[in-house]
MILUMRO-938875 format. One record per residue (C-alpha): residue in three letters; residue number from 1; x negated, y, z. Coordinates in steps of 0.1 Angstrom, whole numbers, plus 5000, padded with zeros to 4 digits. Each point is the difference from the previous one (the first is absolute). Last residue first. Layout:
N
   res     n      x      y      z
   ALA   NUM      X      Y      Z
...
This chain:
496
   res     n      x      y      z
   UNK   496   8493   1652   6842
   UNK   495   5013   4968   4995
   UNK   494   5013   5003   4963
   UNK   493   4962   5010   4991
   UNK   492   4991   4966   5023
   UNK   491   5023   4984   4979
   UNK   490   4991   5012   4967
   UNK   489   4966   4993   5009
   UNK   488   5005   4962   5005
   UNK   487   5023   4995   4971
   UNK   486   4967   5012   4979
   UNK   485   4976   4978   5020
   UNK   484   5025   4971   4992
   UNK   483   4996   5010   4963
   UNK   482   4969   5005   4998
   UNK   481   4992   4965   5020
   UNK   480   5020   4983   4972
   UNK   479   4983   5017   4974
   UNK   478   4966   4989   5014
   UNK   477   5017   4960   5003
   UNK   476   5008   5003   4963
   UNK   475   4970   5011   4985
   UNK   474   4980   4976   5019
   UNK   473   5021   4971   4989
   UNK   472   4994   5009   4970
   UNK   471   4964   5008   5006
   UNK   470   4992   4967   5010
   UNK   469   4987   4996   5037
   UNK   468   4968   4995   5011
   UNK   467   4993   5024   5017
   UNK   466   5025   4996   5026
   UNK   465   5001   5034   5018
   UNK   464   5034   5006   4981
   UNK   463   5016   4977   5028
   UNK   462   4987   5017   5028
   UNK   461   5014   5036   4989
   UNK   460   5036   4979   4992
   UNK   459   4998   4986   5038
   UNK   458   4993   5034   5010
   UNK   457   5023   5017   4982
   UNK   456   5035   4977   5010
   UNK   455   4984   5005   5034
   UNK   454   5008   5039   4993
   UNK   453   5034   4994   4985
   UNK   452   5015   4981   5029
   UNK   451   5034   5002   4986
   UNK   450   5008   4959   5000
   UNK   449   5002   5005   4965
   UNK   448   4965   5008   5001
   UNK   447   4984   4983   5028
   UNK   446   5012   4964   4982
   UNK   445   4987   5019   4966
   UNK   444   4967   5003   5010
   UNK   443   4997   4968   5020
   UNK   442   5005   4983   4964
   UNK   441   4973   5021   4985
   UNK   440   4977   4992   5031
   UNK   439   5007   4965   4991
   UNK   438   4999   5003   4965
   UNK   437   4963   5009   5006
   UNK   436   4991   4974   5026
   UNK   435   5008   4973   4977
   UNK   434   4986   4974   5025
   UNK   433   5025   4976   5000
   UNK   432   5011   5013   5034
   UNK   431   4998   5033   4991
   UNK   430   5023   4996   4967
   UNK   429   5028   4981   5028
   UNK   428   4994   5025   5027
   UNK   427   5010   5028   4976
   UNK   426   5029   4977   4981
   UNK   425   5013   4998   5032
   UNK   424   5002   5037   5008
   UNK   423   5010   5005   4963
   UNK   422   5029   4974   5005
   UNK   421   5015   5018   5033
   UNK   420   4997   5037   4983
   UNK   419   5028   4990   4972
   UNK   418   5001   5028   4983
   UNK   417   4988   4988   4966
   UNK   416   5023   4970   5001
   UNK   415   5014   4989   4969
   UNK   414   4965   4980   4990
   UNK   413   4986   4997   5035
   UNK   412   5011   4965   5010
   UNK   411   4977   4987   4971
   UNK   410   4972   5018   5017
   UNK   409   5007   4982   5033
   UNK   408   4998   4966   4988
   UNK   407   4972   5008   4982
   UNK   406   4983   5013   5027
   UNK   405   5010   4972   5023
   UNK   404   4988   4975   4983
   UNK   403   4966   5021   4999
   UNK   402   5001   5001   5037
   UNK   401   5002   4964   5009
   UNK   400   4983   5006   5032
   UNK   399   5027   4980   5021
   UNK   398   5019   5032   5016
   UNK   397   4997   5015   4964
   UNK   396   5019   4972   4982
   UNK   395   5023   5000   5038
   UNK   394   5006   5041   4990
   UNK   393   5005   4991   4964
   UNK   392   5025   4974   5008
   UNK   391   5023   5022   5019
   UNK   390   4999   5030   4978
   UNK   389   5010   4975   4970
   UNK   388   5029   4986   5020
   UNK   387   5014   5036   5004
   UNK   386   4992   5009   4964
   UNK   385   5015   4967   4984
   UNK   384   4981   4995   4968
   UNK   383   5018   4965   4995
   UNK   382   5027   4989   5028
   UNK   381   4998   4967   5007
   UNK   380   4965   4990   4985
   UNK   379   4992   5034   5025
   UNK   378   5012   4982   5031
   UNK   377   4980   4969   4989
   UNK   376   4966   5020   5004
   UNK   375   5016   5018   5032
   UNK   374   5002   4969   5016
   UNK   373   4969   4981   4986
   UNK   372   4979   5035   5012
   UNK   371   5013   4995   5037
   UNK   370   4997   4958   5000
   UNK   369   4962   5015   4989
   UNK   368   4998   5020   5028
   UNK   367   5014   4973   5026
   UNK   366   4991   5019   5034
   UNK   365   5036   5001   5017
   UNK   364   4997   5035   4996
   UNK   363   4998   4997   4966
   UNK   362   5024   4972   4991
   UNK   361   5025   5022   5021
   UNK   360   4991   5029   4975
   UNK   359   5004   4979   4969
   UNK   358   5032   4990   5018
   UNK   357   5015   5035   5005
   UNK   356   4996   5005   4962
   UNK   355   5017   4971   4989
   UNK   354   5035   5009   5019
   UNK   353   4995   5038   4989
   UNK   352   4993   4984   4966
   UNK   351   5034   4981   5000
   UNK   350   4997   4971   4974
   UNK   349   5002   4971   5027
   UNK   348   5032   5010   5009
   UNK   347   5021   4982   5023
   UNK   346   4975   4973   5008
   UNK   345   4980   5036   5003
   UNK   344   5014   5013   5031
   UNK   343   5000   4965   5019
   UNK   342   4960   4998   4992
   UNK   341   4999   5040   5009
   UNK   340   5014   4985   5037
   UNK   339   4977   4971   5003
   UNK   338   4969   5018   4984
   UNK   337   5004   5027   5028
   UNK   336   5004   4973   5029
   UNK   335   4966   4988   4990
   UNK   334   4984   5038   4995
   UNK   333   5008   5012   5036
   UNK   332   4973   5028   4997
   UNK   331   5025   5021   5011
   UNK   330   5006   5024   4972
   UNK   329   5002   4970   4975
   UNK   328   5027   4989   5031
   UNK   327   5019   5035   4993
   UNK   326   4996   4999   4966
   UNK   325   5017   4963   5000
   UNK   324   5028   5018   5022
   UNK   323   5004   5026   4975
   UNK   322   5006   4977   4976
   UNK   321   5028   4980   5024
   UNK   320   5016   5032   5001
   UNK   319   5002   5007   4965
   UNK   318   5011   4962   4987
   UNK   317   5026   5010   5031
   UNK   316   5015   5028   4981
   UNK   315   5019   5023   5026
   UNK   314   4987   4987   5030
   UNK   313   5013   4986   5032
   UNK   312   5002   4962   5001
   UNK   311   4993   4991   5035
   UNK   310   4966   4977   4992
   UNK   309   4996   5023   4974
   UNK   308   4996   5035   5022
   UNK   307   4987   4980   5028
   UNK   306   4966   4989   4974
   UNK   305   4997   5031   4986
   UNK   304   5001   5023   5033
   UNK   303   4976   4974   5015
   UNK   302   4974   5007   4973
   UNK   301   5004   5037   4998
   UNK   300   4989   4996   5034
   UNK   299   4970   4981   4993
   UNK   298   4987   5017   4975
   UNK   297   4997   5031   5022
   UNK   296   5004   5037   4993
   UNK   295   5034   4989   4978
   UNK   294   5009   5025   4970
   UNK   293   4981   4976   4970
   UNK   292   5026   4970   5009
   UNK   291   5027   5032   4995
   UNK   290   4984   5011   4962
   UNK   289   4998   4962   4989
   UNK   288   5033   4993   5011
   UNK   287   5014   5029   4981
   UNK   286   4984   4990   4969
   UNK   285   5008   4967   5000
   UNK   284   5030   5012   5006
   UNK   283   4999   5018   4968
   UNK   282   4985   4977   4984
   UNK   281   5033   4976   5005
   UNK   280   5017   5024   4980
   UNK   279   5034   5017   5014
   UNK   278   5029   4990   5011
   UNK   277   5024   5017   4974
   UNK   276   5036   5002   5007
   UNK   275   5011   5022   4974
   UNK   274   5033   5025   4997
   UNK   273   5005   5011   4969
   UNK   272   4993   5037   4993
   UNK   271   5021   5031   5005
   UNK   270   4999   4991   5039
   UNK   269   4961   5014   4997
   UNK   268   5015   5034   4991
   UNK   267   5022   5004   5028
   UNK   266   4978   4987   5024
   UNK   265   4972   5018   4992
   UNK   264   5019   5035   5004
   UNK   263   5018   4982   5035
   UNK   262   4962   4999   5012
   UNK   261   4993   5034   4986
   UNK   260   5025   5015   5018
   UNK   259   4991   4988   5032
   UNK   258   4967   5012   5003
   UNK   257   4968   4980   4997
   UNK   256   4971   5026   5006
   UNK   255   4972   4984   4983
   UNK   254   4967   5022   5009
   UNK   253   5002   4990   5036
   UNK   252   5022   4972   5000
   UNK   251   4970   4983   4975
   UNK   250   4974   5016   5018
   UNK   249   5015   4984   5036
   UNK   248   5021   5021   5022
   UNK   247   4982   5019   5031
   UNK   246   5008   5034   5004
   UNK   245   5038   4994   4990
   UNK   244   5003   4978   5030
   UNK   243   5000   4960   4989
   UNK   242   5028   4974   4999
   UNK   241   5029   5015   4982
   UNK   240   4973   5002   4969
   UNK   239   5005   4964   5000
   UNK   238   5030   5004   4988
   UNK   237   4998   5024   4971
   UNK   236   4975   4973   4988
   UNK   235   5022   4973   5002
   UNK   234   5023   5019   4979
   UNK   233   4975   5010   4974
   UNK   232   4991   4962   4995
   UNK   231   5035   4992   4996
   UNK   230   5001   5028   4973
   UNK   229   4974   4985   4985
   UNK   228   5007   4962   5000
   UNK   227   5038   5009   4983
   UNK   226   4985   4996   4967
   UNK   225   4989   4963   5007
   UNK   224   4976   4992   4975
   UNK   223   5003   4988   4962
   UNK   222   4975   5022   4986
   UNK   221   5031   5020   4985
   UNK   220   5014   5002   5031
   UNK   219   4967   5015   5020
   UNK   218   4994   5025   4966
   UNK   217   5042   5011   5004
   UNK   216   4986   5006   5042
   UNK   215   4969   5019   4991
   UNK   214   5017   5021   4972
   UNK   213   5024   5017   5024
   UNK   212   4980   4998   5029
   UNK   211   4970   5019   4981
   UNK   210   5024   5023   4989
   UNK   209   5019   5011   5031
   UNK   208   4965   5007   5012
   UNK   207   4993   5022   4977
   UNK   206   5032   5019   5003
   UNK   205   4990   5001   5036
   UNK   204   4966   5016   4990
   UNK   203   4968   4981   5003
   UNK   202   4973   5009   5032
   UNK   201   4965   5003   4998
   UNK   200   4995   5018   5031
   UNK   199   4981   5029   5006
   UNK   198   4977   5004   5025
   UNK   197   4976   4975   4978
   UNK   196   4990   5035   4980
   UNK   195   4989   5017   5034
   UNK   194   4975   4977   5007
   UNK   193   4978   5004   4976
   UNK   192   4993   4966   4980
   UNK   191   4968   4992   5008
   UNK   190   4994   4959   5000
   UNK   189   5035   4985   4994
   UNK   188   5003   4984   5036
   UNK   187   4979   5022   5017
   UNK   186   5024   5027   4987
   UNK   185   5028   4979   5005
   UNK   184   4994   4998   5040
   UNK   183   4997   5034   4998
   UNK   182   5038   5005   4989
   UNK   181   5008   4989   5034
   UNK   180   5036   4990   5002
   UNK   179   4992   4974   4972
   UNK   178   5022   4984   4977
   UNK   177   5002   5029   4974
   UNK   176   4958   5003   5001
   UNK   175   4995   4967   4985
   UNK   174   5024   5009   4968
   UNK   173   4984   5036   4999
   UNK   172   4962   4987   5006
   UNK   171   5010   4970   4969
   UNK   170   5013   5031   4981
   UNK   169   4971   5018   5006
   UNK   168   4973   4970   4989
   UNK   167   5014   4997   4968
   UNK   166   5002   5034   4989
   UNK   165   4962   4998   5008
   UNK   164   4997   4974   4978
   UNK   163   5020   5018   4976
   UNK   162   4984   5027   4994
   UNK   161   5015   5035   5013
   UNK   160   5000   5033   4989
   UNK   159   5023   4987   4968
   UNK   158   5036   5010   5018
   UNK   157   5034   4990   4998
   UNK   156   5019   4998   5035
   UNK   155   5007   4974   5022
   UNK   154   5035   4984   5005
   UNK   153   5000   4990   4967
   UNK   152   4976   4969   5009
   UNK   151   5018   4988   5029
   UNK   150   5039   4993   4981
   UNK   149   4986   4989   4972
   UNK   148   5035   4977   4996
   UNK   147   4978   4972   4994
   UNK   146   4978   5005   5030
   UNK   145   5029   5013   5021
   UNK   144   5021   4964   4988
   UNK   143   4967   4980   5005
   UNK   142   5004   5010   5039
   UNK   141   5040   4989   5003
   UNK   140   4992   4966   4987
   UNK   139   4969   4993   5019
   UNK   138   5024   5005   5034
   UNK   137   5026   4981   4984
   UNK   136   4977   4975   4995
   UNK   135   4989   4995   5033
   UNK   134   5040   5002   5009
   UNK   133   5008   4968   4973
   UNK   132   4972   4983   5018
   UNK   131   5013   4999   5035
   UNK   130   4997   5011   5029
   UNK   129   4979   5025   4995
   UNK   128   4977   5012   5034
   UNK   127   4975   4978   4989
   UNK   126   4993   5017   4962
   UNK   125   5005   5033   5014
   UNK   124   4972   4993   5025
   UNK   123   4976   4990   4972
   UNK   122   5002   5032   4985
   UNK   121   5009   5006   4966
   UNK   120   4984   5019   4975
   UNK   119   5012   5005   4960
   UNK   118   4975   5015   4977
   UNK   117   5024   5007   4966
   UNK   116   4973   5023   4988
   UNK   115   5003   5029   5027
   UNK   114   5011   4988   5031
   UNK   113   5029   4981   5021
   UNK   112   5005   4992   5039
   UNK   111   5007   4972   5025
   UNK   110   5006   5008   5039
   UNK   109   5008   4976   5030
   UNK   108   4964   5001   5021
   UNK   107   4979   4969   5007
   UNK   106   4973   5011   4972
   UNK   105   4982   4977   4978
   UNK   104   5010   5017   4964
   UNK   103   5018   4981   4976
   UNK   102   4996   5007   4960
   UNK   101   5027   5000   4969
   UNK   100   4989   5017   4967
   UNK    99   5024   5006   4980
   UNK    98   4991   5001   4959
   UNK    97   5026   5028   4987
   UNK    96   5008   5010   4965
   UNK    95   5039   4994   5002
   UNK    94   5017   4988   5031
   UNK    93   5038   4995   4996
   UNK    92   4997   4969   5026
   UNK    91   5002   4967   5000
   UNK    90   4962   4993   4987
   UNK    89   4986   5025   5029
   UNK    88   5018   4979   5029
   UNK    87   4985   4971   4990
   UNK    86   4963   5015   4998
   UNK    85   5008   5019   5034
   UNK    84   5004   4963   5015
   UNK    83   4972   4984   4978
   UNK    82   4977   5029   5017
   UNK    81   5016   4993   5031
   UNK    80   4989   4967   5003
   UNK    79   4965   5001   4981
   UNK    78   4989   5028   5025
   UNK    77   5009   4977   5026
   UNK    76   4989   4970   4986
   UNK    75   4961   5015   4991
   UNK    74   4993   5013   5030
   UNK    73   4986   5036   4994
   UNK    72   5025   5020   5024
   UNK    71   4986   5042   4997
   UNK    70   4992   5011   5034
   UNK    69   5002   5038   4994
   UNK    68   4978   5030   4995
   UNK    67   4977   4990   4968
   UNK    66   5027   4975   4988
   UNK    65   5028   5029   4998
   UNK    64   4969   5021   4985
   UNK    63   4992   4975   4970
   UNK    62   5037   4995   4998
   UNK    61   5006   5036   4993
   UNK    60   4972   5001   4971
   UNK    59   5016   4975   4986
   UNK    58   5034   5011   4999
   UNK    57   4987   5029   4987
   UNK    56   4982   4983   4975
   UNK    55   5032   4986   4989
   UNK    54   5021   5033   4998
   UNK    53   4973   5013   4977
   UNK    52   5006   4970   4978
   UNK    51   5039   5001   5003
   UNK    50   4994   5042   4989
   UNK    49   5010   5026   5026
   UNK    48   5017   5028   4979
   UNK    47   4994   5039   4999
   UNK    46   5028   5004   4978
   UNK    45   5010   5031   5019
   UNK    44   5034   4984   5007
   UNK    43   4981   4974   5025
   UNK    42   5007   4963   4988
   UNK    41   4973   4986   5027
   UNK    40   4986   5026   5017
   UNK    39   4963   5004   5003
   UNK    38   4985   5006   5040
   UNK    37   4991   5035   5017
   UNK    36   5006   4995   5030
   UNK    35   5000   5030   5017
   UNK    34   5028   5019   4980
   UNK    33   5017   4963   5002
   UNK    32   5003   5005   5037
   UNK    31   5025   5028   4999
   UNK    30   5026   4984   4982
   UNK    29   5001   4971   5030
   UNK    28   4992   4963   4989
   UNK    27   5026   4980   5016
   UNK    26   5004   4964   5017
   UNK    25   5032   4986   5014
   UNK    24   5002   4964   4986
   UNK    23   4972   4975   4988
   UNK    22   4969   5028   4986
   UNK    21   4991   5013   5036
   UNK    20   5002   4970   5019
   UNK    19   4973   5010   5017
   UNK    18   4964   4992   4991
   UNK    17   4980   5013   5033
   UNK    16   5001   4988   5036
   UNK    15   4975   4970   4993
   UNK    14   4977   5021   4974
   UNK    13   4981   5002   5027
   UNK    12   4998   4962   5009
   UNK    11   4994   4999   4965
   UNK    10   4966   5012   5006
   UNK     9   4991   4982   5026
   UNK     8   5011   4964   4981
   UNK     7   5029   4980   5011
   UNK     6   5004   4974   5018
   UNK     5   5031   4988   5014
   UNK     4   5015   4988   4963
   UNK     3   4974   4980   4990
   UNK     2   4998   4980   4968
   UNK     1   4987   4967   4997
């Protein structure tokens, strides 16, 4: 399961970096766009950003946000907020748009927006919400700057630079807002100077007034609370009381919360009905799944489970108890963990968060083929299920069954060219059945869109050694590799 504590190195860098630059008081200075010389969306000039150019640079952004920072892979949470950006995205006035919604491991209270509808939030946002109907107020408000182009025309229009390399600076601008060091972003994002992350990227207020204009009419329409974000903006302002002015959190940091603004939400929001919305169970599953993951020892996220339901105090207790069959997973304790996910699923049987925490306690508990039954009738519930799919493919490779696996994985892929998790799988799975050559090709693209464009050339070098391939296939892997090597110099050029 996933693991909130630990964090790889290189995120750990990234750590003090994403602000919420994009969510409320961010602003690209004049001067800035001289050095970065990025196309405009809807400039007079004519010089227009196409959709398809706008979606390679989302791309190529991602490939560096994932390079630098600890991108969550886990199947449900990336499922969750996808299906809660998703909902937000069919009630609102969005034309031409395909959001992307992602989570980043990180403790800190920020969430951000990029090029291509690429939507970040961090997993301490997500636990310092209190409810749902604020998370997606949060979403809300970043798909209004996206829609509303409000990042991309702050740069100016320009051809001197490709668009992988455009890429990478705007993910070195967005990492470098956060960040009192802008060094720390040029480790991050890999040679930025330093002097372009001394700028913030900041919106204007009229921006600003925008994206909480159309954020809070999108949260209505989606049948949220529209009162959620000024009520999140409030408790923000407050717990800004609590820290010197040196010291506030990213989000307080980047996201003054004045006064005004607060009564400016609330007047608008109170044009809409009020709504008492209590939220999804998955996102308390969610929730639970993210605290259970904050404890250094099993066993004390163990007692804090079992005193918080034995006196009652929880906000969903379906949640709680969840977290409290994590907790015992976490523990070892796998009898007392198929008691409480047993009581979770008399409920409902059909949950997959429910199914998937007992295909892990059939695991530890030793039962591998219990394990594969599990998933196995999990997917006769829920047909082509991603989340459930990623499950079983890991046990079908846990068990040697690496050809099932393939083509359970390869089915998965069609829709998903980005998605780096199945072409790491689908790597071990083609090794494992002894397709070497697919699996370098596979490990190819898992480097790649992971930005690690050098091992992305290796494994593509190694793969083309296979004499015995057909020259199709041939053909295709070399223009592959000419292409990567292309991005690659681009880069480096951009670098220097």
């Amino acid at each position: 399961m996933f693991k909130h504590h630990t964090a790889a190195p290189t995120s750990r860098r990234a750590t003090l970096l994403v602000s919420l630059a994009f969510l409320l008081n961010s602003l690209i200075p004049v001067s800035l766009a001289d050095d970065i010389p990025l196309p405009e969306i809807g400039a007079p000039s004519g010089n227009i950003l196409t959709p398809a150019e706008e979606r390679r640079l989302g791309q190529a952004f991602m490939r560096s946000i994932r390079n630098s920072m600890d991108v969550v892979s886990d199947p449900l949470m990336t499922a969750y907020i996808q299906s809660l950006g998703d909902r937000l995205a069919e009630n609102s006035e969005t034309v031409g748009y395909n959001f992307q919604f992602f989570i980043i491991n990180d403790p800190i209270v920020n969430a951000f927006a990029g090029p291509g509808g690429h939507i970040g939030v961090y997993t301490g946002l997500i636990t310092t919400t209190q409810s749902e109907n604020e998370l997606a107020s949060v979403l809300a408000h970043e798909m209004a700057h996206i829609t509303q182009q409000h990042l991309v025309r702050r740069f100016d229009a320009t051809k001197r630079m490709t668009l992988p390399a455009a890429g990478l600076t705007i993910a070195a601008l967005v990492i470098g807002a956060a960040s009192k060091n802008p060094d720390a972003a040029v480790m991050a994002a890999k040679g930025i100077q330093a002097g372009m992350l001394q700028h913030q990227i900041n919106f204007t207020r009229s921006n600003e007034e925008e994206a909480d204009h159309i954020g809070i009419k999108t949260l209505a329409a989606a049948g949220f609370n529209s009162r959620a974000m000024p009520t999140f903006f409030w408790r923000m302002g407050q717990a800004s009381r609590l820290y010197d002015s040196g010291k506030l959190p990213e989000f307080l940091r980047a996201h003054p919360v004045t006064s005004n603004r607060i009564a400016d939400t609330h007047g608008r929001a109170d044009a809409y009905p009020y709504r008492q919305r209590a939220g999804s169970l998955e996102y308390h599953l969610l929730r639970a799944q993210l605290r259970a993951a904050e404890f250094e020892q099993p066993k004390e996220a163990i007692r804090f489970y079992r005193k918080s339901l034995e006196e009652g105090r929880f906000r969903n207790e379906d949640g709680q108890r969840y977290g409290y069959v994590l907790a015992l997973i976490s523990g070892r304790e796998f009898a007392a963990a198929r008691e409480q996910i047993k009581r979770l699923r008399d409920k409902r049987p059909e949950q997959v968060d429910y199914i998937v925490a007992l295909s892990l306690i059939e695991k530890g508990s030793n039962h591998p083929e219990a394990r594969l039954q599990t998933l196995r009738e999990g997917l006769e519930i829920h047909p082509g299920s991603y989340m459930l799919s990623i499950y079983y493919a890991r046990a079908l490779l846990e068990q040697g069954k690496s050809q099932k696996a393939r083509t359970l994985l390869e089915q998965q892929l069609v829709g998903r060219s980005d998605n780096a998790t199945l072409y790491k799988l689908l790597a071990q799975a083609a090794g494992d059945s002894g397709d070497k050559t697919s699996g370098h090709h596979y490990l190819a693209e898992f480097h790649y869109l992971s930005g690690a464009h050098k091992s992305a050339i290796q494994q593509l070098e190694i793969a083309l050694r296979d004499r015995s391939m057909d020259y199709y296939t041939s053909a295709r892997l070399t223009a592959r590799l000419k292409q990567i090597r292309q991005e690659q110099a681009d880069l480096k050029e951009h670098q220097r």
